[in-house]
PDB file as gemmi writes it, atoms N, CA and C in Angstrom:
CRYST1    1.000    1.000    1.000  90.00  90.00  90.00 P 1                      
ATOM      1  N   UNK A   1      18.316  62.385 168.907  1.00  0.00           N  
ATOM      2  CA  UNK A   1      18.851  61.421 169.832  1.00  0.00           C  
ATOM      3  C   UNK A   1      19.437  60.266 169.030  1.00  0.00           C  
ATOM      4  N   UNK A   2      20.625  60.058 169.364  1.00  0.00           N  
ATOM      5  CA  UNK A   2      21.415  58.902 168.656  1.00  0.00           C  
ATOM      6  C   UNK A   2      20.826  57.423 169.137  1.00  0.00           C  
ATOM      7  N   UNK A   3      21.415  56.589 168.500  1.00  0.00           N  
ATOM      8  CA  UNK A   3      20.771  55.079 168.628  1.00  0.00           C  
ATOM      9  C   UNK A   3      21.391  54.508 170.319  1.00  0.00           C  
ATOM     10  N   UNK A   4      22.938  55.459 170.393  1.00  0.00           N  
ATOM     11  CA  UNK A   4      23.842  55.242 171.525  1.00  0.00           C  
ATOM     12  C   UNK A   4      23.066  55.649 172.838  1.00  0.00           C  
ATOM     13  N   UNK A   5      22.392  56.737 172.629  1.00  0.00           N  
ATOM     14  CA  UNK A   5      21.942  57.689 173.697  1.00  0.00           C  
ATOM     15  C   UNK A   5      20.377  56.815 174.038  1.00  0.00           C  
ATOM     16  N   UNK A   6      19.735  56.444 173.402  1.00  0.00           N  
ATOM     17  CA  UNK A   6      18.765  55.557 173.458  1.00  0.00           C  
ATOM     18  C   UNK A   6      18.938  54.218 174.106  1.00  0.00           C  
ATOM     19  N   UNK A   7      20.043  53.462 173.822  1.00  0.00           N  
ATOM     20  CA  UNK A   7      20.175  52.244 174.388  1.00  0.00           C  
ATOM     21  C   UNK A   7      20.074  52.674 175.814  1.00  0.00           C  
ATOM     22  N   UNK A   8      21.381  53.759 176.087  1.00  0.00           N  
ATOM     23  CA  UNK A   8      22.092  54.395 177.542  1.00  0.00           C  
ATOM     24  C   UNK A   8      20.625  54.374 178.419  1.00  0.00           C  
ATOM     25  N   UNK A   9      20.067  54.685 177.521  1.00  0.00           N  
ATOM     26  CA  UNK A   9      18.676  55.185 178.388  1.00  0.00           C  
ATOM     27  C   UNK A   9      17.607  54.527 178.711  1.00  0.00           C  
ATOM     28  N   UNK A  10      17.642  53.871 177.693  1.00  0.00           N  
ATOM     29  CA  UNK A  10      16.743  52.140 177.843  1.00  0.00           C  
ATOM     30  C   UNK A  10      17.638  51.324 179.277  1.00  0.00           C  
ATOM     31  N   UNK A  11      19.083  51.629 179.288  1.00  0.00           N  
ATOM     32  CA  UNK A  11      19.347  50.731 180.342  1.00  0.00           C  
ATOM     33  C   UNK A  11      19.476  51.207 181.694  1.00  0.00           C  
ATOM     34  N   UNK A  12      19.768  52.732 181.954  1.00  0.00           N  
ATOM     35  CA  UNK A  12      19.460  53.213 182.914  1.00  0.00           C  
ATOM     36  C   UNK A  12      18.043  53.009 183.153  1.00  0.00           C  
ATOM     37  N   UNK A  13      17.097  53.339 182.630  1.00  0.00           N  
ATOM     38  CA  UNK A  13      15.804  52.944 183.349  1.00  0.00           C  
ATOM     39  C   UNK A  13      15.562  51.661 184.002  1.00  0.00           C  
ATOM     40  N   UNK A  14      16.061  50.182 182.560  1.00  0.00           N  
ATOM     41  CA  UNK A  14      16.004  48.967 183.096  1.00  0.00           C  
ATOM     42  C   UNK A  14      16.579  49.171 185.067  1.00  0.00           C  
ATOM     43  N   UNK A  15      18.110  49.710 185.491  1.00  0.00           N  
ATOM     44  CA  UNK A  15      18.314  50.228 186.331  1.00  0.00           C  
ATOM     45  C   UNK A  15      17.289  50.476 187.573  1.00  0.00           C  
ATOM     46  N   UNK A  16      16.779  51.766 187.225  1.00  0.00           N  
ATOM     47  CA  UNK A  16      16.321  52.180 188.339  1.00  0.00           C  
ATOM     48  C   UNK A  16      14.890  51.760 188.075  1.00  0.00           C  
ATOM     49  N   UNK A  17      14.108  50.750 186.975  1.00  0.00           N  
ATOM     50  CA  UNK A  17      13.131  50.229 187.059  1.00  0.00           C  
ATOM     51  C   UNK A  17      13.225  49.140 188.773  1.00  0.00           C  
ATOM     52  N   UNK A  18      13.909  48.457 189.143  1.00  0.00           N  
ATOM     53  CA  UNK A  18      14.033  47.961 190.488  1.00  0.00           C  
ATOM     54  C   UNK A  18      13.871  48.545 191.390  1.00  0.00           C  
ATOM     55  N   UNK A  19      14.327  50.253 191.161  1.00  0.00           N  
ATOM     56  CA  UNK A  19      13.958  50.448 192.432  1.00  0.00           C  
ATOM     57  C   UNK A  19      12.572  51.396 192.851  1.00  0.00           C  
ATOM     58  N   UNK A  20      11.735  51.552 191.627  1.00  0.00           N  
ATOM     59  CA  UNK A  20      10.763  51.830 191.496  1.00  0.00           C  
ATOM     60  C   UNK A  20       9.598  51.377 191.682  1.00  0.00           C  
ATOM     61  N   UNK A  21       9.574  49.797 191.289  1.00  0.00           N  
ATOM     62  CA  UNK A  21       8.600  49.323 191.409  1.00  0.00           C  
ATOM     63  C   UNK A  21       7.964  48.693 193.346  1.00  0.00           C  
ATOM     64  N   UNK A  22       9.356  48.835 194.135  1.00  0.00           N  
ATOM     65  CA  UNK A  22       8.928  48.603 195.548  1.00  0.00           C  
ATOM     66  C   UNK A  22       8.119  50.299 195.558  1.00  0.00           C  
ATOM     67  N   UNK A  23       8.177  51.209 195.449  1.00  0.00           N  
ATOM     68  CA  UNK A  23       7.599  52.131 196.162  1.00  0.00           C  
ATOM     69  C   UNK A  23       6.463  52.622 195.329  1.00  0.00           C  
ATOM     70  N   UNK A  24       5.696  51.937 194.288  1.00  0.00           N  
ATOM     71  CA  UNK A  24       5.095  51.744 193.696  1.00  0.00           C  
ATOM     72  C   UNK A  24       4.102  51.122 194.429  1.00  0.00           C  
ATOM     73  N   UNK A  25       4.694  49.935 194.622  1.00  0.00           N  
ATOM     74  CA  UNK A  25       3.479  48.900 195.688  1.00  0.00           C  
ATOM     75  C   UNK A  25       3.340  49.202 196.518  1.00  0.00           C  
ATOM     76  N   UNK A  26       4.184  49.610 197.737  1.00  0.00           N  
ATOM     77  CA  UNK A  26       4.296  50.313 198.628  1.00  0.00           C  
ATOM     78  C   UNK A  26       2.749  51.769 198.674  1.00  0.00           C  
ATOM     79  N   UNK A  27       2.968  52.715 198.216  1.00  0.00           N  
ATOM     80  CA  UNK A  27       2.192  53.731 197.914  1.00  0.00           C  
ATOM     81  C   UNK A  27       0.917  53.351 197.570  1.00  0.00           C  
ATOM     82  N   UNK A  28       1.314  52.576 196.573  1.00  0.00           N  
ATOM     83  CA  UNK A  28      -0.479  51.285 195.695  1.00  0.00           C  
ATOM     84  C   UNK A  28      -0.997  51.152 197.158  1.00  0.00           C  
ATOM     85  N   UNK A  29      -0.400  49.871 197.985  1.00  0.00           N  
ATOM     86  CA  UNK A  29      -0.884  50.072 199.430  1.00  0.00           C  
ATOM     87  C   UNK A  29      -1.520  50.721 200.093  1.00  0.00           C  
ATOM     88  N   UNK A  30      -0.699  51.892 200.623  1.00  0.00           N  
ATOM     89  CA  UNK A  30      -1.231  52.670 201.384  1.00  0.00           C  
ATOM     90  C   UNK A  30      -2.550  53.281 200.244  1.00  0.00           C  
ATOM     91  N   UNK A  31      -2.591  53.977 199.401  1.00  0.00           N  
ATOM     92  CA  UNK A  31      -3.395  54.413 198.726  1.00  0.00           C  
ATOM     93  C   UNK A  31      -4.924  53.637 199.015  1.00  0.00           C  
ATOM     94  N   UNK A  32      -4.692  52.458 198.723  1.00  0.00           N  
ATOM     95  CA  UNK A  32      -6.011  51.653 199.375  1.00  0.00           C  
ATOM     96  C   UNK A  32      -6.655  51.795 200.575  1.00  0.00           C  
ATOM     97  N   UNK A  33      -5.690  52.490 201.634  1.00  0.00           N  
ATOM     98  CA  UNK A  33      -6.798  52.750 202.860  1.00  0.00           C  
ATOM     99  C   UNK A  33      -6.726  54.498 203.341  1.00  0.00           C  
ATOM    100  N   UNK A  34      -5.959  55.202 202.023  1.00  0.00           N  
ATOM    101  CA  UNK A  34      -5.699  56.609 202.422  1.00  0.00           C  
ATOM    102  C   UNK A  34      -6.120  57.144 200.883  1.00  0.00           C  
ATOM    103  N   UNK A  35      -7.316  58.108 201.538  1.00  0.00           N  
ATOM    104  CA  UNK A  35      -8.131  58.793 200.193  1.00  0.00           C  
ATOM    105  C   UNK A  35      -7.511  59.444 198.758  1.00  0.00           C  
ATOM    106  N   UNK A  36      -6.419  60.320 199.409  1.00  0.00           N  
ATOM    107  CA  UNK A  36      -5.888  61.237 198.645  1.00  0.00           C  
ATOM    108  C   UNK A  36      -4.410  60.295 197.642  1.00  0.00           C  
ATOM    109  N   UNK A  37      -4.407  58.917 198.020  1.00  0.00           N  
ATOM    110  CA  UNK A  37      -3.444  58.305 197.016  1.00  0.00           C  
ATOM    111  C   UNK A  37      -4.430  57.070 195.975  1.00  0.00           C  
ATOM    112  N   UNK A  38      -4.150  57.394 195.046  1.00  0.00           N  
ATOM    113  CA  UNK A  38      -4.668  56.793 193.631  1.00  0.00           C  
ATOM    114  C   UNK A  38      -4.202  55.267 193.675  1.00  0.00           C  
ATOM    115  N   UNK A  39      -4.653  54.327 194.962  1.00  0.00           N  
ATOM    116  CA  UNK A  39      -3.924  52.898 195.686  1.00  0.00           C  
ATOM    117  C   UNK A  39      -3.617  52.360 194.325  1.00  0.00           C  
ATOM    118  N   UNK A  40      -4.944  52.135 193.555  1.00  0.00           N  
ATOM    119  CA  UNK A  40      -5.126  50.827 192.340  1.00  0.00           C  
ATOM    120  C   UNK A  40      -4.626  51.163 191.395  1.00  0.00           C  
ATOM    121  N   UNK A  41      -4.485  52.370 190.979  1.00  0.00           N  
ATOM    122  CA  UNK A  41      -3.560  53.394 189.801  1.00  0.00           C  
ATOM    123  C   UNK A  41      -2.024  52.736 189.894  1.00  0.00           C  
ATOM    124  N   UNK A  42      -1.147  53.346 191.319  1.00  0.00           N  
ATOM    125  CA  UNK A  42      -0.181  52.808 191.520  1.00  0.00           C  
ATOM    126  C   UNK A  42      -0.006  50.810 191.547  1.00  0.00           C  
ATOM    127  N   UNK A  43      -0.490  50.555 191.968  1.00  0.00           N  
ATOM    128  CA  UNK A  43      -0.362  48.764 192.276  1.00  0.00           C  
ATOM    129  C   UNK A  43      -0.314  48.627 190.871  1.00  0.00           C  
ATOM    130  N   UNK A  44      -1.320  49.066 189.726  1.00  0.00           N  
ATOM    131  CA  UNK A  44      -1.592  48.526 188.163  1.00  0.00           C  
ATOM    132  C   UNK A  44      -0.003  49.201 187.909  1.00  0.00           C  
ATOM    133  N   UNK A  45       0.566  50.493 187.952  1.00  0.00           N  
ATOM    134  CA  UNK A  45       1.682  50.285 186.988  1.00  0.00           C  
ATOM    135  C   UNK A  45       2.971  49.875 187.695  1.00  0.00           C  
ATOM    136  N   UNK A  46       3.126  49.403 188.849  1.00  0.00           N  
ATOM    137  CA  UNK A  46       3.994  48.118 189.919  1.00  0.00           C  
ATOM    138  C   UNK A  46       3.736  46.915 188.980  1.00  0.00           C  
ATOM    139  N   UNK A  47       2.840  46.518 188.889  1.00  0.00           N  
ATOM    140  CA  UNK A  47       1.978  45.438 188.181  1.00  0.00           C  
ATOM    141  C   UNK A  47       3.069  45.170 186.522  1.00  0.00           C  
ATOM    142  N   UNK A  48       2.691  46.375 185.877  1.00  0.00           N  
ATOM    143  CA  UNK A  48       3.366  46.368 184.678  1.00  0.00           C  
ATOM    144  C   UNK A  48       4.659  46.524 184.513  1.00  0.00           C  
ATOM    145  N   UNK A  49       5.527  47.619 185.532  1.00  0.00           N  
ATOM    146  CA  UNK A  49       6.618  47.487 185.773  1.00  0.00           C  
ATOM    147  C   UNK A  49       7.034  46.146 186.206  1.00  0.00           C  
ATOM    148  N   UNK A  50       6.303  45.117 186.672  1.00  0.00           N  
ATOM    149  CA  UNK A  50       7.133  43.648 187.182  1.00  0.00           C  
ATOM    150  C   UNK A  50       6.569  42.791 186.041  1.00  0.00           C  
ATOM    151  N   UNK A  51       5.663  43.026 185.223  1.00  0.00           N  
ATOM    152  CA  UNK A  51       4.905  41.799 184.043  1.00  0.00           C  
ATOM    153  C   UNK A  51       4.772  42.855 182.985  1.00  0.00           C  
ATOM    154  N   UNK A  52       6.304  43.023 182.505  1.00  0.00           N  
ATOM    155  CA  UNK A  52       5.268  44.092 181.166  1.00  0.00           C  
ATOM    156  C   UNK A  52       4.329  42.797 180.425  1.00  0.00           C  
ATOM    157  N   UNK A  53       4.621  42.027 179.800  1.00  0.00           N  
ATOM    158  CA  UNK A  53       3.684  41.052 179.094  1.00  0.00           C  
ATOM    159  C   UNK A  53       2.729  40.871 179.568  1.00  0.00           C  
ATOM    160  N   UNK A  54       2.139  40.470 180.489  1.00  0.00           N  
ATOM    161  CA  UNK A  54       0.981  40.257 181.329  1.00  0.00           C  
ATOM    162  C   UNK A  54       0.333  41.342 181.611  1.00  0.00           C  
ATOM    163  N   UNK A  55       1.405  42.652 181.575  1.00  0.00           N  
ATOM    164  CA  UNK A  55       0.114  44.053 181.559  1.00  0.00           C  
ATOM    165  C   UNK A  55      -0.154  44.340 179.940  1.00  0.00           C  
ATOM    166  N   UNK A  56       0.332  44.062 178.647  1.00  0.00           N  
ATOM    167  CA  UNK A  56      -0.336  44.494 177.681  1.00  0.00           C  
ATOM    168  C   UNK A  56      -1.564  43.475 177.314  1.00  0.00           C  
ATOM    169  N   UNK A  57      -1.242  42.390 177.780  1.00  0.00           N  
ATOM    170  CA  UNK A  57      -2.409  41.546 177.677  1.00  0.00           C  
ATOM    171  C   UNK A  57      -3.921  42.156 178.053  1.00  0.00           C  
ATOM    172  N   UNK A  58      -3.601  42.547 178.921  1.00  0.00           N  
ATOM    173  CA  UNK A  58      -4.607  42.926 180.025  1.00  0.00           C  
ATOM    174  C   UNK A  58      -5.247  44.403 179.637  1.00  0.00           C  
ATOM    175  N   UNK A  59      -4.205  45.181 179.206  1.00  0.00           N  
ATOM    176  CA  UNK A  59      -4.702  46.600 178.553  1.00  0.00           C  
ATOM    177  C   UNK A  59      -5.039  46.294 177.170  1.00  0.00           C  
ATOM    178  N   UNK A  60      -5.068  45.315 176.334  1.00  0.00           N  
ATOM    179  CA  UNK A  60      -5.804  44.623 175.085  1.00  0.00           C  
ATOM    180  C   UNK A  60      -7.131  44.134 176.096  1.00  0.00           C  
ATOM    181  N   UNK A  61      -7.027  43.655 176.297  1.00  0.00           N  
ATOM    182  CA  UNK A  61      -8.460  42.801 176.948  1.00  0.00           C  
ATOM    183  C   UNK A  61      -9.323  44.340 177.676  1.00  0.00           C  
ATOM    184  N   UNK A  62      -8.352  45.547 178.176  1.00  0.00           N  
ATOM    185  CA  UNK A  62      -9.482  46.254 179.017  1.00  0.00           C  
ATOM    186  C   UNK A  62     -10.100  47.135 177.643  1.00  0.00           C  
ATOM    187  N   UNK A  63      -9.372  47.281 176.848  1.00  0.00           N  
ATOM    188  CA  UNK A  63      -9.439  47.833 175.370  1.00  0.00           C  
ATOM    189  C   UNK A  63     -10.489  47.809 174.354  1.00  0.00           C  
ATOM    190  N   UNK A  64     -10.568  46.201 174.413  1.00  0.00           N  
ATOM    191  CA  UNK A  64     -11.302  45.596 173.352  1.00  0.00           C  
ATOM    192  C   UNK A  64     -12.869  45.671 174.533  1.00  0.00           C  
ATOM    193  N   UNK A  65     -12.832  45.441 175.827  1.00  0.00           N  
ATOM    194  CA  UNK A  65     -14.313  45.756 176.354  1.00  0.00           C  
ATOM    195  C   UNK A  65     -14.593  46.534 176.248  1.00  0.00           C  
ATOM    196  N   UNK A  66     -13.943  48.096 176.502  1.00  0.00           N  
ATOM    197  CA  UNK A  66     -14.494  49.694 176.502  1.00  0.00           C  
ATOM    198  C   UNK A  66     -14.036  49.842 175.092  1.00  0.00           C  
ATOM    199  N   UNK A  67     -14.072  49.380 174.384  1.00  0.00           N  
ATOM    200  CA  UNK A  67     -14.065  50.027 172.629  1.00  0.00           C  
ATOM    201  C   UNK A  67     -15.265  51.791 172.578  1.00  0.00           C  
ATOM    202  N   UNK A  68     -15.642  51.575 172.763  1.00  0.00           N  
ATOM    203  CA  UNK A  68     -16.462  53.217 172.694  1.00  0.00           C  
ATOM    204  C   UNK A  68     -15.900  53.618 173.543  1.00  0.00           C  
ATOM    205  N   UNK A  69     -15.069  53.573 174.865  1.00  0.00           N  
ATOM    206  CA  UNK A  69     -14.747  54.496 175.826  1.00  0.00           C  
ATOM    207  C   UNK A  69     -13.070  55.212 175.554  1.00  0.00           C  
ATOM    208  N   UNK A  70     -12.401  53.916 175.597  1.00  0.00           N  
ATOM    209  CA  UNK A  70     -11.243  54.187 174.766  1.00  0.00           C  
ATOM    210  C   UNK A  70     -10.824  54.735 173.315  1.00  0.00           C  
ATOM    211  N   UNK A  71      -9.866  55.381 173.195  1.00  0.00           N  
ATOM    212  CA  UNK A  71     -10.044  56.215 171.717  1.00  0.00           C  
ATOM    213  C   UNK A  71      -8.149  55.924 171.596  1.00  0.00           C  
ATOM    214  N   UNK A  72      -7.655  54.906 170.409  1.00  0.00           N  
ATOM    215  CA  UNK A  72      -6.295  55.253 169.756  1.00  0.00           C  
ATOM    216  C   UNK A  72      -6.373  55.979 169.043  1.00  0.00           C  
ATOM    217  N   UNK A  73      -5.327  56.588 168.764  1.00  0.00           N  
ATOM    218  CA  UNK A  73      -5.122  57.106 167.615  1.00  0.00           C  
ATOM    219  C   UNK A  73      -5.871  58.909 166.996  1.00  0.00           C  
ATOM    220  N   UNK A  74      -6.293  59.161 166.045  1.00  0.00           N  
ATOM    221  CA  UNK A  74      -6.722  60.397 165.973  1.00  0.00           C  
ATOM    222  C   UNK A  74      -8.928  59.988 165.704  1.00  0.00           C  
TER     223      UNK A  74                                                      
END                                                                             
């Protein structure tokens, strides 16, 4: 993959990152009062899709508490 084809693609997503993140929350929603949708799963990556900064913060902080649960790397 060229450096060209990468940008293209970094900006199409930027793109349709907008229109993702309403049906994200949306679904997050419903999920909260309907069993079979993963509510808090969806809302957390709505969440990160609208704050990437504020979600790596937060996945450092959930990181550094579950250190034995979480595993980087090999």
């Amino acid at each position: 993959m060229s450096k060209k084809d990468l940008v293209d693609e970094i900006r199409d997503f930027q793109k349709n990152k907008k229109k993702l993140i309403p049906v994200l929350v949306v679904l997050g929603i419903l999920g909260l009062f309907l069993p079979i949708l993963p509510g808090v799963a969806l809302l957390f990556f709505g969440f990160l899709l609208i704050f990437p900064r504020e979600g790596e913060n937060l996945l450092k902080k959930i990181r550094s508490k579950f250190k034995n649960i979480t595993r980087t790397g090999t």
